[in-house]
N, C-alpha and C positions, 0 to 999 in steps of 0.2 A: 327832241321828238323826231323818230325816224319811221317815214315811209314804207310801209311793208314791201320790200320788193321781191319777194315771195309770187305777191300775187299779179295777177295780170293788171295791165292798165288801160287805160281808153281816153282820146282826149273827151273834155266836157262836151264839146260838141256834139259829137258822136250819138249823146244820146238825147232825148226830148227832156226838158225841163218845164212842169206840170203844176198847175195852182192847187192849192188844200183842196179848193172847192174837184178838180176835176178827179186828187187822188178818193175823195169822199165815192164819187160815181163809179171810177176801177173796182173800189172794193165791194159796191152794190153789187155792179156788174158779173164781176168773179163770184157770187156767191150766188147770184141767180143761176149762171150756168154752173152751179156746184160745187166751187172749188168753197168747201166749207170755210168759218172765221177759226173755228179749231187747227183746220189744215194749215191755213196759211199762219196763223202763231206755232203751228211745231216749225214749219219751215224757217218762219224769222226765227225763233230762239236756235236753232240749231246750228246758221251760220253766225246766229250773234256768239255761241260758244266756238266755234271756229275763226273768228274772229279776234275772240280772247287771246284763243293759244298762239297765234300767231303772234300778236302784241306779246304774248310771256314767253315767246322763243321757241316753241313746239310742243314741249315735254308739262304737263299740267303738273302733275304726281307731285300732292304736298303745293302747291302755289297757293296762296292764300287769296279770294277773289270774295268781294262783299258784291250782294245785289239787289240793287235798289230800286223796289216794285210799285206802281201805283195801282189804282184800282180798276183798270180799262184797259183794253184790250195792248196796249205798249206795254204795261206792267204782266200780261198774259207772258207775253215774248220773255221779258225779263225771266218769269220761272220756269219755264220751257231751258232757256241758256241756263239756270242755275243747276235744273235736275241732272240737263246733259255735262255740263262742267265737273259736279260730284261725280258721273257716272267714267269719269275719263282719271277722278284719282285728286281733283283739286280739293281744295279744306275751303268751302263754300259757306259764308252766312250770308241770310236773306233779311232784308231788311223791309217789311211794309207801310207804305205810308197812310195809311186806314187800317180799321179793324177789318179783318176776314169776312165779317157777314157783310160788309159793304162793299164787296170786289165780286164784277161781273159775273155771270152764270160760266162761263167759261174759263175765266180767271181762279175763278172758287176749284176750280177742276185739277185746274194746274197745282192751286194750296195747297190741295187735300194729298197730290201724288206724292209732294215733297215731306209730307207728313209721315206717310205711308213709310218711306225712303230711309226716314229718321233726319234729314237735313233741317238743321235748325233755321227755325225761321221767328223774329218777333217784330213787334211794329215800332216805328221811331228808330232813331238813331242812337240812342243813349248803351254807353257800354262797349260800342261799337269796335275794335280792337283797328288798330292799321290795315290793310291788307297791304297786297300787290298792286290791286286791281280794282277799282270800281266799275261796276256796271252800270250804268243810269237807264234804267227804264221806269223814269218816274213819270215823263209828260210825253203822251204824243202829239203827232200832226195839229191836233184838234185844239193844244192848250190855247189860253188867250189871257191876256192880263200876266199882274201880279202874283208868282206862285204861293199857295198858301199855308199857311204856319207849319203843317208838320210837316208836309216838303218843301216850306222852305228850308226847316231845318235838316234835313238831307242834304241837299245841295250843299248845306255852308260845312257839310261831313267830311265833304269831297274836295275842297280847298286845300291846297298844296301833294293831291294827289293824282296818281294817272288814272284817266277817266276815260271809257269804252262808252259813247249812247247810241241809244236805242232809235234810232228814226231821225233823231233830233234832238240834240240838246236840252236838256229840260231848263225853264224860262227863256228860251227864244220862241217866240210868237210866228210860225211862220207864215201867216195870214197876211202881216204886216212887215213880218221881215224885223220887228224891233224888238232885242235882247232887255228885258228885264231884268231887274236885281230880287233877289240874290239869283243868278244862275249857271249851270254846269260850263266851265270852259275845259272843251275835251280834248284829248290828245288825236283821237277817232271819233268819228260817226259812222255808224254802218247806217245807211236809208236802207227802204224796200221799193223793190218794184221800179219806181223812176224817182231821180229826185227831184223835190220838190223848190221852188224859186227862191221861197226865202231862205233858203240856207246858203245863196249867191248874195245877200243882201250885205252893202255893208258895215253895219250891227252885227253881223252873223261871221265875221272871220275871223274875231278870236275865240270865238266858242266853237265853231265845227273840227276845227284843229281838221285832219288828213280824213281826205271824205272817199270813201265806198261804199260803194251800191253790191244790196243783194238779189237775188232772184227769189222770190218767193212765189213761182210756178204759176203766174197770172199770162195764160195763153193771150196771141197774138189780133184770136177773135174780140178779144174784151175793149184792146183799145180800140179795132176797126171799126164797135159797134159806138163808141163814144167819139168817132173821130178823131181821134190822135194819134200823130205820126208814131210810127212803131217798127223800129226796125231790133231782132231780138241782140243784144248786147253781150249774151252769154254764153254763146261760145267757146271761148276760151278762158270758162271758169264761170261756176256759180257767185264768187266774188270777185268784184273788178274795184281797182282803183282809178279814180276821177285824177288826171292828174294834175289839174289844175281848176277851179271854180272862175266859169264865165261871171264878170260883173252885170248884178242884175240890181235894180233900185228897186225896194220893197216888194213888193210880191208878185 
C-alpha cells in the first residue's frame, strides 16, 4: 500500500477533527444556506472517482472497478463515482445492497442515471467477477452496530482486495470509534468536508488504510455559524492527504 504522492499533503493538525454529531449540523447547515444534498453527492462522487484513478495510476480506459452502494446518501456518492468512472472509459459494475425502490429520493436519481447510461447495476454481491478496485460506499458517517446481512455480505466481497471508501469504512462506527465485524479494511479513505474522530480511534487503523480529505464546497460561513474552528485546507488541491492520523480514543 503506497501513499498517493501525487496529491498534496497536510499534517493532521492542520485541520479540525469533528464528532458524527457536529458533521450531522455542517450538513444541516450547508443546505440551509443552499448548498443542495444533490450538490454536495456530485461533488463527493466525483473526487471519490478521482480518487480511484489516482489509486489505478491515472489512465481508467478498461480498468475494471466494482461499486458498492448502499441506500443513503454515501451509497448516492457511490453512483455519482460509478457514472463518472464509466464516463472516463472504466468497465464499471454496481453492486446495491437493497432493492432500488428502497434507496433515498436522491439516491433513486443517481439509479435511474446509470440506467439511462446502460452501466450495469444488480443488488448483492453474487456473480460478482474480481475487479481492480473496490469501491465501498455501503455505510456512512451515521452507521452504528453490526452490519447487516446483505452488506454484510459485500464487505466479506472485498476480502483479499483493494478497497477505496467512501467517508468511512463500512463497519466502523464512528460514533464510538469501534470496528465491527465483518468490515471494510481499505487501502484508502477519502472523508468529506472535515474528518471525523473516529477514524483516529484505535479500532479504526487498520481499516482506514491512507486517509484523505475531500472538499465538497461546504463554505467557511457554515462552520462559523456552528462554531468550529475553520481554516479552508484546500488550497492546494481539492484533495489532500492527511499524513499521518493524530491518536484520538473513541470519538
Amino acid at each position: 500500500m503506497l501513499a498517493i504522492v501525487s496529491l498534496p499533503s497536510a499534517p493532521p493538525d492542520s485541520v479540525t477533527w469533528i464528532s458524527v454529531a457536529q458533521m450531522r449540523d455542517v450538513d444541516r447547515v450547508a443546505m440551509e444556506t443552499g448548498l443542495s444534498l444533490v450538490r454536495m453527492m456530485e461533488n463527493a462522487g466525483a473526487s471519490l472517482a478521482a480518487m480511484a484513478r489516482e489509486l489505478l495510476g491515472g489512465d481508467l480506459t478498461g480498468r475494471r472497478v466494482a461499486v458498492l452502494s448502499g441506500p443513503g446518501g454515501n451509497g448516492g456518492g457511490g453512483l455519482v463515482c460509478a457514472r463518472r468512472l464509466a464516463g472516463s472509459g472504466a468497465e464499471v459494475e454496481v453492486r446495491l445492497s437493497t432493492e432500488p425502490e428502497v434507496l433515498s429520493e436522491v439516491s433513486r436519481e443517481q439509479y435511474q442515471l446509470l440506467l439511462e447510461l446502460g452501466i450495469p447495476v444488480r443488488v448483492g454481491g453474487e456473480d460478482l467477477a474480481d475487479p481492480e478496485l473496490f469501491v465501498d460506499a455501503l455505510l456512512g458517517y451515521g452507521q452504528r452496530g453490526v452490519p447487516g446481512d446483505r452488506i454484510a455480505g459485500l464487505i466479506e466481497r472485498t476480502r483479499d482486495g483493494r478497497v477505496l471508501a467512501l467517508d468511512v469504512p463500512s463497519g466502523l462506527e464512528l460514533e464510538s470509534g469501534t470496528a465491527y465485524e465483518p468490515g471494510v479494511g481499505a487501502e484508502a479513505t477519502m472523508t468529506l468536508a472535515l474528518p471525523k474522530r473516529g477514524l483516529a480511534s484505535d479500532q479504526a487503523r487498520e481499516r482506514v488504510g491512507d486517509l484523505y480529505l475531500a472538499d465538497i464546497a461546504i463554505g467557511t460561513s457554515v462552520y462559523d455559524r456552528l462554531g468550529i474552528r475553520y481554516s479552508p485546507p484546500f488550497g492546494p488541491g481539492p484533495l489532500l492527504r492527511l499524513e499521518t492520523k493524530p491518536h484520538v480514543s473513541g470519538a
